[in-house]
C-alpha positions in Angstrom: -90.1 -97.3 -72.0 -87.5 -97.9 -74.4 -89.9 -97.5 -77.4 -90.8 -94.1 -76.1 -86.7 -93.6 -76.4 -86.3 -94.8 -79.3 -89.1 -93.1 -80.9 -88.0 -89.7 -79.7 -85.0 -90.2 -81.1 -85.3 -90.1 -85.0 -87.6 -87.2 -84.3 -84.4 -84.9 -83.1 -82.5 -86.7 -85.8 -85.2 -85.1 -88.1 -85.3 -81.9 -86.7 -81.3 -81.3 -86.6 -81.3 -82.1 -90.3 -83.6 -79.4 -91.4 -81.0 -77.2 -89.8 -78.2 -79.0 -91.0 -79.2 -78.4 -94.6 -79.5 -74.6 -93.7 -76.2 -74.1 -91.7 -74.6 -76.3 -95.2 -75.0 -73.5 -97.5 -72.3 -71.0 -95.8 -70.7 -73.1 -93.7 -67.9 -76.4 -94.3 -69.7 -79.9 -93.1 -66.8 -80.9 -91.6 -66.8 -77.5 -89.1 -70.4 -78.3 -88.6 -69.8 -82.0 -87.5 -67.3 -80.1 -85.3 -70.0 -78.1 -83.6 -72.3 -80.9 -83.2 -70.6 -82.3 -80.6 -69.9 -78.6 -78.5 -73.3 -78.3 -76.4 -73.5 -82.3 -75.6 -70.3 -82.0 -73.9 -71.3 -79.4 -72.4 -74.0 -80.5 -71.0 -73.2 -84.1 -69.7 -69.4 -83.3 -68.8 -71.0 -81.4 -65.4 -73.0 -84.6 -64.8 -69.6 -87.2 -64.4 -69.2 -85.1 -60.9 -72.6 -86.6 -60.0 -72.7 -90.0 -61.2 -70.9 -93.3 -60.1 -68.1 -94.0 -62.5 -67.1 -97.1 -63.4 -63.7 -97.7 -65.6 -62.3 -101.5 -66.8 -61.0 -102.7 -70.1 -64.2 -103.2 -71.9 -65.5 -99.7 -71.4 -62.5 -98.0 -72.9 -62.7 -101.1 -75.6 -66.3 -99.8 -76.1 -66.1 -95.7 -75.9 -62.7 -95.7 -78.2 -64.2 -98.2 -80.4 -67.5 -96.1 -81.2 -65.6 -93.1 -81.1 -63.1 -94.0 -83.7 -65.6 -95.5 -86.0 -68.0 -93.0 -85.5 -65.1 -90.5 -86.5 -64.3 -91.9 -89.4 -68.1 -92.5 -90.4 -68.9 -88.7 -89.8 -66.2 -88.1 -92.5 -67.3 -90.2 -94.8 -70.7 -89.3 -94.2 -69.9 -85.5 -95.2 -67.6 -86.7 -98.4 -70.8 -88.8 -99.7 -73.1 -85.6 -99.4 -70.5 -83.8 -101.1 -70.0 -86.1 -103.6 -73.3 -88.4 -104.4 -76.7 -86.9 -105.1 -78.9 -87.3 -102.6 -81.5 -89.6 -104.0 -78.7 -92.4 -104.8 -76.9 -91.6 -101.4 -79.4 -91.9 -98.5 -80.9 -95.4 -99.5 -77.6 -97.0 -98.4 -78.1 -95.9 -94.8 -81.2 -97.8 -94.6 -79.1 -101.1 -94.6 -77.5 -100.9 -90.9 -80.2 -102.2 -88.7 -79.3 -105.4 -91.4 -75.5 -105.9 -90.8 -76.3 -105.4 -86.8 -78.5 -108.7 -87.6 -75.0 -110.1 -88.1 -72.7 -107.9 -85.8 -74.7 -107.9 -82.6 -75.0 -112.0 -81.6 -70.8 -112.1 -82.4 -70.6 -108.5 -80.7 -73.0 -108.3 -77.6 -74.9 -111.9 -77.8 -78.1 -110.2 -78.8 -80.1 -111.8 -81.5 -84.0 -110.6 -82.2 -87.1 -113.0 -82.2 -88.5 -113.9 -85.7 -91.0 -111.6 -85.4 -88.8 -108.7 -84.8 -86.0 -109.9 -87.6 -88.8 -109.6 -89.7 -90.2 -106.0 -88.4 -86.6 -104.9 -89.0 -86.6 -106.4 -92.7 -89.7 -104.2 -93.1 -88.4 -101.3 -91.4 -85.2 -101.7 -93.8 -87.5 -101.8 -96.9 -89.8 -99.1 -95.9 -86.4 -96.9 -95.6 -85.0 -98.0 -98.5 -88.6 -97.5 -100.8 -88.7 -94.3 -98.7 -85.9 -92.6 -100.2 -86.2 -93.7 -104.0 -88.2 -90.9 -106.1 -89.0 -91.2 -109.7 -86.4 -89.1 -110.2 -83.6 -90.8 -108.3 -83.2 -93.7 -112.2 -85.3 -96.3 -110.4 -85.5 -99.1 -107.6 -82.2 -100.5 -108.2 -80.2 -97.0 -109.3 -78.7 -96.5 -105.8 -76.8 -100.2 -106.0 -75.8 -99.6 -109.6 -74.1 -96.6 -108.7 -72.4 -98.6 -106.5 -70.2 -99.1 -108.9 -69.7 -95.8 -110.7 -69.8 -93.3 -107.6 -67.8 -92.7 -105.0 -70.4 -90.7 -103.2 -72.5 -93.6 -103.1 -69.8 -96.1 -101.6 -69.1 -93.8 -99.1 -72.4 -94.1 -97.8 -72.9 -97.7 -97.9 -69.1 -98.0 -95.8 -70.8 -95.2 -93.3 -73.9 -97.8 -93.4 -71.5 -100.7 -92.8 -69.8 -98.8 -90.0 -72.8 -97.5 -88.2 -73.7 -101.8 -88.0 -70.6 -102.3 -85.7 -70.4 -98.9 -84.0 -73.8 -99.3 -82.2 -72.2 -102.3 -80.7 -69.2 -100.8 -79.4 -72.0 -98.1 -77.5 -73.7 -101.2 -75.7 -70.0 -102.5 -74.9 -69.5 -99.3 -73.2 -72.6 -98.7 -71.5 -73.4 -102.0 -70.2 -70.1 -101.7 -68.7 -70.4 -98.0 -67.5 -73.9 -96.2 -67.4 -75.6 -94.0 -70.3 -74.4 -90.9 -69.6 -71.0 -92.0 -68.7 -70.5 -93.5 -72.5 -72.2 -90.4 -74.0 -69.7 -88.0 -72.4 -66.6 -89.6 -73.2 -67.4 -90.9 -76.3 -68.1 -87.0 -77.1 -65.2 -85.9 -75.9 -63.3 -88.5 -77.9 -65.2 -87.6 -81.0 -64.9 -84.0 -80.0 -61.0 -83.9 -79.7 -60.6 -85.6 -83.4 -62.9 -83.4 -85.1 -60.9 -80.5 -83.2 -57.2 -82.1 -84.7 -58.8 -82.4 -87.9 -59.8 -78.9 -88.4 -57.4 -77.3 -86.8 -55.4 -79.7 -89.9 -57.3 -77.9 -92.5 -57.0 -74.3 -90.7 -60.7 -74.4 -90.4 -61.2 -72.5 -87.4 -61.8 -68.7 -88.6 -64.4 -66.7 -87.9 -65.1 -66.0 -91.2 -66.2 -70.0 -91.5 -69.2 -69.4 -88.6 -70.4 -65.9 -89.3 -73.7 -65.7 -89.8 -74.4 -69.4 -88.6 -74.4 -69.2 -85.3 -78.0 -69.5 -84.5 -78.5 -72.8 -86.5 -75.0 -74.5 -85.4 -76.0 -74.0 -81.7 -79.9 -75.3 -83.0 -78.2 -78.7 -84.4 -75.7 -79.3 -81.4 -78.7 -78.8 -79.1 -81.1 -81.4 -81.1 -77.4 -83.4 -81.4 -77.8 -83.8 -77.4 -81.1 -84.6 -77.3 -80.5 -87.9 -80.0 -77.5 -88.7 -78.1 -79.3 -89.2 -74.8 -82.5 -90.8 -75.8 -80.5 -93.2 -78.9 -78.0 -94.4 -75.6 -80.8 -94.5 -72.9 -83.1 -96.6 -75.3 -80.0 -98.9 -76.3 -79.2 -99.7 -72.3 -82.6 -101.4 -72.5 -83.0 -103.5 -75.2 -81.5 -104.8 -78.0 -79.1 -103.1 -80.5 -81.0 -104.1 -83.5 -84.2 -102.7 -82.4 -83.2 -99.1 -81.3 -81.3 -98.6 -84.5 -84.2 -100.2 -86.7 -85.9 -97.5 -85.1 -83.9 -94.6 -85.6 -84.3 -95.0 -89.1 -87.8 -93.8 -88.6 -86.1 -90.5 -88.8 -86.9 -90.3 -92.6 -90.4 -90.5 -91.8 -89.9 -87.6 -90.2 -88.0 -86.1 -92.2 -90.2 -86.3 -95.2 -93.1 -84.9 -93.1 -90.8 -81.8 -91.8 -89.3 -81.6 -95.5 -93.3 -81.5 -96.9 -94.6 -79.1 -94.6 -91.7 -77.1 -93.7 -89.6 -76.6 -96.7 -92.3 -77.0 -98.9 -90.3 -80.1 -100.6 -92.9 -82.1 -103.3 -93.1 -85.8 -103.2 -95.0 -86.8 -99.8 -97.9 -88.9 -101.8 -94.9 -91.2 -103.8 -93.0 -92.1 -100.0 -96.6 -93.2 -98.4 -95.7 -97.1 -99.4 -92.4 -96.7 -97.7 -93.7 -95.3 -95.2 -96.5 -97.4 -94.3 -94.1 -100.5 -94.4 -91.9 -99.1 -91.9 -94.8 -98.6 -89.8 -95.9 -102.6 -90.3 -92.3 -103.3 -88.8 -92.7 -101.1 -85.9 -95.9 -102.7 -85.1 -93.4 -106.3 -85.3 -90.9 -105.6 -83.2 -93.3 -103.8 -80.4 -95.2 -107.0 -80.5 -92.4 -109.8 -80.7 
């Protein structure tokens, strides 16, 4: 069952991204990371009155934890698009199912069969290949900008991050339930975006006119990756739902192809074909 989870997962991620790119063009990224987390509180705040709450140390260890690195990774995140072209920047987020390789036995005790730390190696790759274009200055042009781009570092600290944040969610929920963590982890998320645009004087109507529609489209896909990403990690291992969720640029090739008519599909089969091969791994290890 957790496949199925994680599977439906990057497919949301996929989908809030084509709406991400078209809320970006009038409105801040840092107002829209704001609004992702509006509906998904709304949503699961009702459900606390119907679940079985459990509280100790390692939960709030857990939900603050994720919260403030997921924070400060959402930042970051937005500073990298703003600053890095794409084609350099979105290769380094294919390296977090790697560092959780390392994170997760310290972390949570999990550690993958060899035939699964291999389908995530693959799955890596694939990403990585994925997202390089003849365009982008070749194979190694995202690492060598490493050293000349902020835009690009960002990304690879987000990457980083995201490798010890998924962590802190299992902390949480194996010490709370699914829905529990996903709550107040958007409610801690939720309150500092809040303080940080209410910093920059962000919240003015002039800033959402016109982009209402797709802001409540992306907090409602938001929900949907939140729920299936935490259910599928309460069942298996950190690694593998994250090595998972980076099928989202699959997807998000396909959607890009077919929906905004974006060239390039035939150059991202390889990638996309060895991200496959490690799917097929970790199902079978």
């Amino acid at each position: 069952m957790w496949v199925l989870f994680a599977s439906i997962n990057p497919v949301m991620e996929a989908l809030r991204s084509l709406f991400v790119k078209k809320a970006s063009r009038i409105t801040e990224p840092v107002i829209i990371s704001w609004c992702n987390n509006v509906i998904p509180l709304l949503i699961f705040s009702p459900l606390l009155f119907f679940i079985d709450l459990k509280f100790n140390g390692w939960f709030f260890f857990g939900v603050i934890g994720s919260a403030i690195l997921n924070l400060v990774a959402t930042i970051l995140y937005m500073n990298s698009i703003k600053h890095g072209q794409i084609s350099k920047v979105m290769p380094m987020m294919s390296f977090s199912p790697m560092f959780l390789l390392f994170t997760s036995p310290l972390m949570v005790g999990e550690f993958p069969h060899f035939w699964g730390i291999v389908g995530i190696i693959l799955i890596v790759a694939g990403s990585y290949l994925l997202n390089i274009t003849s365009s982008s200055g070749g194979l190694f042009a995202p690492f060598k900008s490493l050293l000349k781009e902020k835009g690009t570092r960002y990304m690879f600290f987000v990457s980083v991050i995201w490798g010890f944040s998924a962590n802190f969610d299992k902390i949480s929920i194996n010490n709370s339930s699914n829905l529990q963590h996903i709550t107040f982890v958007n409610l801690f998320i939720f309150i500092g975006m809040t303080i940080i645009n209410l910093y920059l004087g962000n919240f003015k109507k002039k800033n959402f006119a016109g982009n209402y529609k797709n802001l409540a489209i992306i907090s409602t896909f938001t929900s949907g990756a939140f729920f299936f990403h935490m259910t599928a990690l309460s069942m298996t291992l950190v690694a593998y739902v994250v090595a998972m969720k980076r099928l989202s640029g699959i997807m998000s090739v396909i959607l890009g192809h077919f929906i905004l008519k974006e060239p390039g599909i035939e150059k991202r089969f390889l990638g996309a074909s060895i991200m496959f091969a490690g799917v097929l791994l970790i199902l079978f290890s």
